[in-house]
LOFI-393435 format. One record per residue (C-alpha): residue in one letter; chain; y, x, z. Coordinates in Angstrom, 3 decimals, padded with zeros to 6 digits. Each point is the difference from the previous one (the first is absolute). Example, Ala and Ser with C-alpha at 12.3 -4.5 7.8 and 13.67 -1.06 7.14 Angstrom:
2
 r c       c2       c1       c3
 A A -004.500  012.300  007.800
 S A  003.440  001.370 -000.660
REM end
This chain:
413
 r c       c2       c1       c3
 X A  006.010  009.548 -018.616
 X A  002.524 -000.939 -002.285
 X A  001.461 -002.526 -002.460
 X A -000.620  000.110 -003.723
 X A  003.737  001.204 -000.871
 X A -001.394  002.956  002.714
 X A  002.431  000.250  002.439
 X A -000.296 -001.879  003.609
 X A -002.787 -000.208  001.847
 X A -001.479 -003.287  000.258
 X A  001.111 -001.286  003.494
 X A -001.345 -003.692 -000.172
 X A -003.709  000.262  001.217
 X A -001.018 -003.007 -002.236
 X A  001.551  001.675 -003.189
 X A -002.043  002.798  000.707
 X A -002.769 -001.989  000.385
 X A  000.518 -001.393 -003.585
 X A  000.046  003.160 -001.529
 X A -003.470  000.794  001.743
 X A -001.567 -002.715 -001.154
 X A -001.544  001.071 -003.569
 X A -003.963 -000.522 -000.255
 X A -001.361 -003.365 -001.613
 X A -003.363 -001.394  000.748
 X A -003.688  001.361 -001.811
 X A  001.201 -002.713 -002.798
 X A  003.623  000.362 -000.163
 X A  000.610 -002.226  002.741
 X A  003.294 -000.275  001.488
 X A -001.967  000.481  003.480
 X A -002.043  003.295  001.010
 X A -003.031 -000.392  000.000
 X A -002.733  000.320  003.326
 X A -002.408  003.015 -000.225
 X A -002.348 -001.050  002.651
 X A -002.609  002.819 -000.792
 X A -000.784  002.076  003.518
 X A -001.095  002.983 -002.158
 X A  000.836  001.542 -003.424
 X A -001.641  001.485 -002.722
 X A  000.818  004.026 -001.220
 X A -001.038  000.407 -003.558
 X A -000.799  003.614  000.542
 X A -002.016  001.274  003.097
 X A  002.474  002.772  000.414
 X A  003.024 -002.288  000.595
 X A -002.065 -000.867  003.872
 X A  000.556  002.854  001.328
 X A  003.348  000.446 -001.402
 X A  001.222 -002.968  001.842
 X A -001.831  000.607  003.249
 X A  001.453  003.988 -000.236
 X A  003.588 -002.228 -000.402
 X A  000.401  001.453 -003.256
 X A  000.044 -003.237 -001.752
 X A  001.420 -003.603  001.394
 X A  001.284 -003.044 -000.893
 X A  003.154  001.427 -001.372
 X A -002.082  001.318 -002.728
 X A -001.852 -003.255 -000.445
 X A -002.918  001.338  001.755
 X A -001.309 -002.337  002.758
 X A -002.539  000.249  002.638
 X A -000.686 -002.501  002.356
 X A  001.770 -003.077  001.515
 X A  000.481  001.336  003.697
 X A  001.491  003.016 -001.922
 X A  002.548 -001.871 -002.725
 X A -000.093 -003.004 -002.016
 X A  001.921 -000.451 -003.160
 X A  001.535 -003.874  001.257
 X A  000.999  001.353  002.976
 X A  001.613  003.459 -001.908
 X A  001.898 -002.766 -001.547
 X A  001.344 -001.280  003.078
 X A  001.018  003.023  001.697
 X A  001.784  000.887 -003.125
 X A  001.983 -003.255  000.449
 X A  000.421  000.789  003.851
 X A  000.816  003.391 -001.006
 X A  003.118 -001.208 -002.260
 X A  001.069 -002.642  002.698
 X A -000.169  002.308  002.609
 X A  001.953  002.917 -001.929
 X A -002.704  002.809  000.619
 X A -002.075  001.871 -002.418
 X A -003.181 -001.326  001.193
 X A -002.023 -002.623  002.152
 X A -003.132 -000.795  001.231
 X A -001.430 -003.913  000.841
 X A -002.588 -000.543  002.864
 X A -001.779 -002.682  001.405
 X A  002.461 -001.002  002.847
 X A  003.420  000.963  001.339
 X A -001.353  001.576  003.031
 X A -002.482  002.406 -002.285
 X A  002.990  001.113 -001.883
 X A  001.891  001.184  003.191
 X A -003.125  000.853  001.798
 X A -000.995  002.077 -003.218
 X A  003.640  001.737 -000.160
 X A  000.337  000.999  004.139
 X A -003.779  001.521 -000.340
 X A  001.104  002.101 -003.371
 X A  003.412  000.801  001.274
 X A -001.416  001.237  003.697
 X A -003.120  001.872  000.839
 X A -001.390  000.364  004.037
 X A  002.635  000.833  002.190
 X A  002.539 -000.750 -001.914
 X A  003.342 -002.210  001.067
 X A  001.601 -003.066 -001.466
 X A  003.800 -001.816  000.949
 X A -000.222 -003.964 -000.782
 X A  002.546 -002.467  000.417
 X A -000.808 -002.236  003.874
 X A  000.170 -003.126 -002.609
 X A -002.886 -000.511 -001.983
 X A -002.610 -001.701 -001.259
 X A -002.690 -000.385  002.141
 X A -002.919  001.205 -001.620
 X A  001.975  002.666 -000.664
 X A  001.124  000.660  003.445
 X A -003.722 -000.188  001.559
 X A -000.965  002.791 -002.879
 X A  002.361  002.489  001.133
 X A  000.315 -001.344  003.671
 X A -004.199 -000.119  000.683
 X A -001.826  000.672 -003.386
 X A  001.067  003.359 -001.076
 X A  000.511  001.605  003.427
 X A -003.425 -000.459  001.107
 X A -001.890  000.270 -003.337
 X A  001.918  002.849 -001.378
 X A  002.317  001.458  002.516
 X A  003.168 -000.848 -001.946
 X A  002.561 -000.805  002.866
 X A  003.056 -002.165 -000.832
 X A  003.299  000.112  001.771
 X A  002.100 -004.017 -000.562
 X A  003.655  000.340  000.366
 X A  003.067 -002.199 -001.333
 X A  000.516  000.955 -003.531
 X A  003.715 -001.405  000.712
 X A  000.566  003.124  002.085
 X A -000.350  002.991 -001.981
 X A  000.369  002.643  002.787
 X A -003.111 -001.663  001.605
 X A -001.550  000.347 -002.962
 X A  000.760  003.785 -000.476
 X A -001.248  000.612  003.454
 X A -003.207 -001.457 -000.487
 X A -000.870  002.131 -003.080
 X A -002.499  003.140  001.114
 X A -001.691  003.024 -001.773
 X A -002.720 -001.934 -001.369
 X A  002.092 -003.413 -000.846
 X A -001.185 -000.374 -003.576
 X A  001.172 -003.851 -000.748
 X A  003.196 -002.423  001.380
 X A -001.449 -003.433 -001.158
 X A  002.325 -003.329 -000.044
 X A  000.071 -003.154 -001.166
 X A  003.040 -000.877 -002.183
 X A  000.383 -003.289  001.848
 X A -001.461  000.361  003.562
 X A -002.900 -002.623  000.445
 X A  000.897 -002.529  001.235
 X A  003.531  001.522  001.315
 X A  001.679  000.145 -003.039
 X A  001.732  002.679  000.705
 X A  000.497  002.740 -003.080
 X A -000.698  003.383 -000.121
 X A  002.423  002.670 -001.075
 X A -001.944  001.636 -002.420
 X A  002.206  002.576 -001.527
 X A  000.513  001.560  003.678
 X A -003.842 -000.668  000.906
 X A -000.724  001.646 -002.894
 X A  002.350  003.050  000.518
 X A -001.947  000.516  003.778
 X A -003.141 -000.415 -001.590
 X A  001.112  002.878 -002.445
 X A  001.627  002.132  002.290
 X A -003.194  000.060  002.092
 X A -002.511  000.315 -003.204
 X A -001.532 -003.213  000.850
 X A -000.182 -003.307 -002.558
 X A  001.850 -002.316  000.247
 X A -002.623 -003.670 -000.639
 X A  001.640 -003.265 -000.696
 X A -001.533 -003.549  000.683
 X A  001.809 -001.999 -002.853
 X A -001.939 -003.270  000.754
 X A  003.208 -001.455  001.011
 X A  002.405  000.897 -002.862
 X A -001.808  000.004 -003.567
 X A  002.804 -000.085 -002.330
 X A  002.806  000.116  003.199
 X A -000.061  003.741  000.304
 X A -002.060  002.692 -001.649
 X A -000.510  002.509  002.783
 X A -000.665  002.985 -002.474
 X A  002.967 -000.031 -001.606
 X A  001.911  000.454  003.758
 X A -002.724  003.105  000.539
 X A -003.457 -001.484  001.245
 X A -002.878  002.331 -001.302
 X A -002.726 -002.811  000.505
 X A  000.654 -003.810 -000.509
 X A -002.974 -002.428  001.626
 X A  000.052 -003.646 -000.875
 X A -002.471 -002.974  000.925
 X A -000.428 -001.902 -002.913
 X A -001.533 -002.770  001.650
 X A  004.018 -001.187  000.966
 X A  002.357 -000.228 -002.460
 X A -000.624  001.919 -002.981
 X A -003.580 -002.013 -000.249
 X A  001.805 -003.269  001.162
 X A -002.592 -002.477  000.188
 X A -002.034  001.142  003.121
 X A -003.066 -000.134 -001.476
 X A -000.594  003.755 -000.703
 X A -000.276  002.950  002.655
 X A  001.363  003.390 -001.698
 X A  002.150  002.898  000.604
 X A  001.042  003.017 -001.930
 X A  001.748  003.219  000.668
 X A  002.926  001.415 -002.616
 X A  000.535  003.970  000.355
 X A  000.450  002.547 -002.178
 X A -003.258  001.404 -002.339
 X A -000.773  002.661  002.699
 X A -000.537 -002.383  003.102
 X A -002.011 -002.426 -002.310
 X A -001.967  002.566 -001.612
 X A -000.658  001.043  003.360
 X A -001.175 -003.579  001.422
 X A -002.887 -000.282 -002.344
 X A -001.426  003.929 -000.162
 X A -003.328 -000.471  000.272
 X A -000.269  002.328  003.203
 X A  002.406 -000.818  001.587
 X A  002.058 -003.201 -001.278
 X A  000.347 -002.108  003.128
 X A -000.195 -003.375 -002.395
 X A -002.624  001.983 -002.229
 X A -002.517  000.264  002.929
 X A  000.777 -002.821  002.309
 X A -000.469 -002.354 -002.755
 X A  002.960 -002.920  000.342
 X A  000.347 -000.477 -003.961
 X A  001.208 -002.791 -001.440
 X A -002.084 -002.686 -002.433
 X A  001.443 -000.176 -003.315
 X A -000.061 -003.818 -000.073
 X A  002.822  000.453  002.992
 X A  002.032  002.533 -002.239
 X A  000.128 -002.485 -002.768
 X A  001.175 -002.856  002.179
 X A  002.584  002.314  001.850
 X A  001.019  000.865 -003.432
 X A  000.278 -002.451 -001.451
 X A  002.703 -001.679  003.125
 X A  001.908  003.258 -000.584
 X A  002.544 -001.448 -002.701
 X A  001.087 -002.848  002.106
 X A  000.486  002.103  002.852
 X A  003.561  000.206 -000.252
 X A  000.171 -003.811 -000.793
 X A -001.546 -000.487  003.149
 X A  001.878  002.820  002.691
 X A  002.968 -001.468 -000.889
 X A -000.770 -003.606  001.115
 X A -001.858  000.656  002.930
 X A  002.798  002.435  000.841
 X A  002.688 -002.606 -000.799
 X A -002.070 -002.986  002.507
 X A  000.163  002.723  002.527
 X A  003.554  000.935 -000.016
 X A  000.346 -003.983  000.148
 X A -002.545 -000.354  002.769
 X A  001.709  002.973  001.656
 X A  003.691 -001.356 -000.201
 X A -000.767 -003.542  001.334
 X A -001.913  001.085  002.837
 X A  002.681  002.536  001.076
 X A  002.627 -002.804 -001.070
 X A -002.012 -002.393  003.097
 X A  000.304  003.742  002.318
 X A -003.165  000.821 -000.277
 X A -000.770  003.539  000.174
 X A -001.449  000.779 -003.652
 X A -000.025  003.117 -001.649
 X A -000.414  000.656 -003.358
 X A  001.676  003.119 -001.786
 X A  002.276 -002.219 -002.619
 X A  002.107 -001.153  002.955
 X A  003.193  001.818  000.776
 X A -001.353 -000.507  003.422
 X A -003.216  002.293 -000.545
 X A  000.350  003.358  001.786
 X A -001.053  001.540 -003.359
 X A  001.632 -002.577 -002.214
 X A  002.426  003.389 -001.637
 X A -002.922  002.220  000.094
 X A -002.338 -002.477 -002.059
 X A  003.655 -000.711 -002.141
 X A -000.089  003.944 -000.922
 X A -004.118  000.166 -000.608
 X A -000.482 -003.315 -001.932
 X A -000.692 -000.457 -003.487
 X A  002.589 -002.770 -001.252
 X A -001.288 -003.530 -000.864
 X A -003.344 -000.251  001.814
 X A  002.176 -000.835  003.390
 X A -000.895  001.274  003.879
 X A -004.305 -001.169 -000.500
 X A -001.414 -002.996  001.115
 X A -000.497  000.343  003.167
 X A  002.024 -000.755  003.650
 X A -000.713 -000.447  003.398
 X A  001.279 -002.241  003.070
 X A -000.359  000.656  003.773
 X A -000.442 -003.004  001.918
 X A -000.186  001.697  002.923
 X A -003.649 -001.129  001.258
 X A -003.473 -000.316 -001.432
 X A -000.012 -003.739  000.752
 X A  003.077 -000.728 -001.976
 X A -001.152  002.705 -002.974
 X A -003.335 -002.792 -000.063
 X A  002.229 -003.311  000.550
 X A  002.676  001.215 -003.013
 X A -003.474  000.824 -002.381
 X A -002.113 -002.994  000.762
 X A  003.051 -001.938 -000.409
 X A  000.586  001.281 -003.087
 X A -003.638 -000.027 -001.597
 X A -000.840 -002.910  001.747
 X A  002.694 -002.647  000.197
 X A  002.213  001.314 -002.692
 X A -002.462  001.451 -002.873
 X A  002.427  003.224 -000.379
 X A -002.485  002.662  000.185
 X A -003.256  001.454  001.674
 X A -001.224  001.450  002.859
 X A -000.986  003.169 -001.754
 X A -000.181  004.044  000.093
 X A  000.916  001.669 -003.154
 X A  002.922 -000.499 -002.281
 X A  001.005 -000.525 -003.606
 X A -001.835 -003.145 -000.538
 X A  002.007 -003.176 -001.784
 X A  000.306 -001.718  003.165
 X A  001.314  000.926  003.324
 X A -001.947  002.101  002.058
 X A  000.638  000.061  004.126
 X A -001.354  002.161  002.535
 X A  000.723  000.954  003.394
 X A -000.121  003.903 -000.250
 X A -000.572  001.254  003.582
 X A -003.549 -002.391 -000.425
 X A -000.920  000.486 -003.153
 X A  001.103  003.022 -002.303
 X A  001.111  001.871  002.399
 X A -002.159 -000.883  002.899
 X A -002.096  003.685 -000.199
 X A  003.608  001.278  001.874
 X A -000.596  000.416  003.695
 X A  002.921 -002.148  002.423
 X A  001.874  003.864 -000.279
 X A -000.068  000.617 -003.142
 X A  001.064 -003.761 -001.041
 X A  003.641  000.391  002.140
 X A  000.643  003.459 -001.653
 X A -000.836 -002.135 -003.250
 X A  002.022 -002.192  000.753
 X A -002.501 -002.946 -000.733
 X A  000.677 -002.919  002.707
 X A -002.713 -002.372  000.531
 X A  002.112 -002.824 -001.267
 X A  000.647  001.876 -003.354
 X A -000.856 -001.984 -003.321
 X A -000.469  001.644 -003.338
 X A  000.452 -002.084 -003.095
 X A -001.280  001.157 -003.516
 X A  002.774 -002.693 -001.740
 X A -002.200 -002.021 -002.531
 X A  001.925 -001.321 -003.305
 X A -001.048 -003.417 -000.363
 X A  001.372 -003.738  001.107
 X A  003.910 -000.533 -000.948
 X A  002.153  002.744  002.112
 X A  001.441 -003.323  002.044
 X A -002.735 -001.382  001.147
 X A -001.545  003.397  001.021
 X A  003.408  000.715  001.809
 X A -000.344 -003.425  001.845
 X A -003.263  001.015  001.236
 X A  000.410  002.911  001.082
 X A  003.290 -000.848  002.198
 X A -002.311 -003.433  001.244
 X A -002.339  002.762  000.806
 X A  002.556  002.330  001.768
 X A  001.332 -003.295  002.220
 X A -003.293 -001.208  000.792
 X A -001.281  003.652  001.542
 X A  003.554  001.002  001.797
 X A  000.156 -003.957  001.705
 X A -003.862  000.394  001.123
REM end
């Protein structure tokens, strides 16, 4: 994409979200309007067949059923499309249907996938349990810091390397350029979990062929909406809704139109928001660490990653919004939250992130508790960890007074 004078490409993902953004409501509305229709009309009998054959689509305005596309939620992935910097995108009903969707298009049985040891999950339990015993897709974990251990693990029949940008709830960030050179080397994908870092870093403009997002976090921002979408080029998205064989096509997880409008709608004031929950974090981050706690977050010169997040990140939207502290044991991980929710009025006891306020969990019992005792050590993921999804509102002052109140109360316990 590029400017007007037609020279750079448009690195900022919100200016390239402005420049996607061109359809007005039914009534010249500045807002799109919903098409809530489940089915649509042809006005010739011959166009059904065309569309079922794949001859005709949406792209020619020819639409055929919700499950199938809907022209809200074409709106949508246009935007996600532009934000994400690929040629395409496709929304579903949840974060976990859009990677679900992607492994089971990418990989057939038998087939072989490398993952990061850090991740989500729901994610972990799909390739750990799910897809081993319901469709004999085997997946080796390794430490996408070490990139020899990575090369090892790739076989004959590897066909994806999947990460997270920033490990859940780690925090540690992937090299994507080199994961994506591995991934290429061995004709595999390389699929990106950018939940994390909207707006931070744009994972296929470093060489990720298939970006994943759960829009339920911060690019929705008000946890009231479960989404997810995947951004790829036309082929893989073509691919993920053929009618024989479209993995989102024939499982079904599409997304309601009233959801596309609302996620649309937030879209503009993404950036607005990524940069002040990423600026409470970076505050959060530095006054824990400035009390020696031991926080990460990747906008500390501290981080492990901090220079490899420096060389990936977009400028201006900061290192994301959230961190983590290790307090070393689950009882002090539940004194420092309860303190904090319930004394102080800082936050909540919460999974998910990208909400206003502060959200806190304890990761090794909550989001990441499908990990077996194993799997969490070669994670990394202590019992005492705490991840924070750094809310924006309450002055900065009195949030920073909490939260050290907070840190004192659990470390003295």
């Amino acid at each position: 994409m590029k400017d007007h004078a037609g020279h750079a490409l448009l690195r900022d993902p919100m200016a390239r979200l402005a420049r996607s953004r061109h359809e007005f409501g039914e009534h010249g509305g500045v807002n799109l309007s919903i098409e809530t229709s489940a089915t649509f009309t042809v006005l010739e009998a011959g166009k059904m067949p065309e569309i079922f054959e794949g001859r005709e689509g949406p792209r020619g305005g020819c639409f055929l059923y919700g499950r199938h596309f809907n022209p809200t939620v074409m709106v949508l992935a246009r935007h996600l499309a532009a934000l994400e910097a690929t040629p395409s995108a496709y929304c579903t009903a949840s974060g976990m249907a859009a990677i679900s969707g992607v492994l089971l298009n990418a990989c057939s049985s038998g087939d072989h996938v490398v993952a990061g040891q850090a991740l989500y999950g729901g994610t972990w339990a799909l390739l750990h349990d799910f897809l081993p015993r319901k469709a004999a897709i085997e997946t080796s974990f390794v430490d996408l810091g070490d990139l020899d251990a990575v090369r090892q693990a790739f076989r004959g029949n590897t066909r994806v390397l999947y990460c997270e940008t920033v490990a859940n709830p780690t925090l540690r960030v992937a090299n994507i350029p080199a994961l994506a050179a591995l991934a290429h080397e061995h004709g595999a994908s390389l699929i990106v979990d950018n939940t994390f870092a909207p707006l931070s870093i744009t994972p296929a403009m470093h060489g990720a062929d298939i970006v994943v997002h759960s829009l339920t976090k911060f690019i929705n921002g008000a946890s009231d909406i479960v989404a997810g979408c995947v951004c790829a080029d036309g082929t893989v998205i073509d691919s993920l809704y053929d009618l024989h064989l479209g993995s989102l096509m024939l499982l079904g997880p599409a997304m309601d139109p009233r959801a596309a409008y609302e996620v649309a709608t937030r879209l503009p004031n993404l950036g607005v928001r990524m940069k002040e929950h990423s600026a409470r974090a970076l505050a959060y981050a530095q006054r824990l660490e400035a009390l020696g706690a031991s926080v990460a977050y990747p906008g500390l010169a501290s981080h492990p990653d901090h220079q490899l997040f420096t060389q990936l990140c977009n400028p201006g939207y900061g290192a994301g919004g959230l961190l983590s502290v290790d307090l070393g044991t689950a009882e002090r991980a539940s004194h420092f939250m309860e303190h904090l929710q319930n004394v102080e009025d800082f936050g909540y006891m919460a999974v998910s992130l990208g909400f206003s306020d502060t959200l806190m969990s304890a990761s090794a019992s909550s989001t990441s508790s499908e990990l077996d005792e194993l799997s969490l050590a070669a994670a990394g993921i202590s019992p005492g960890l705490v991840r924070l999804s750094a809310g924006y509102t309450g002055h900065i002052d009195d949030r920073l007074a909490q939260l050290e109140r907070g840190y004192v109360a659990a470390t003295r316990a």
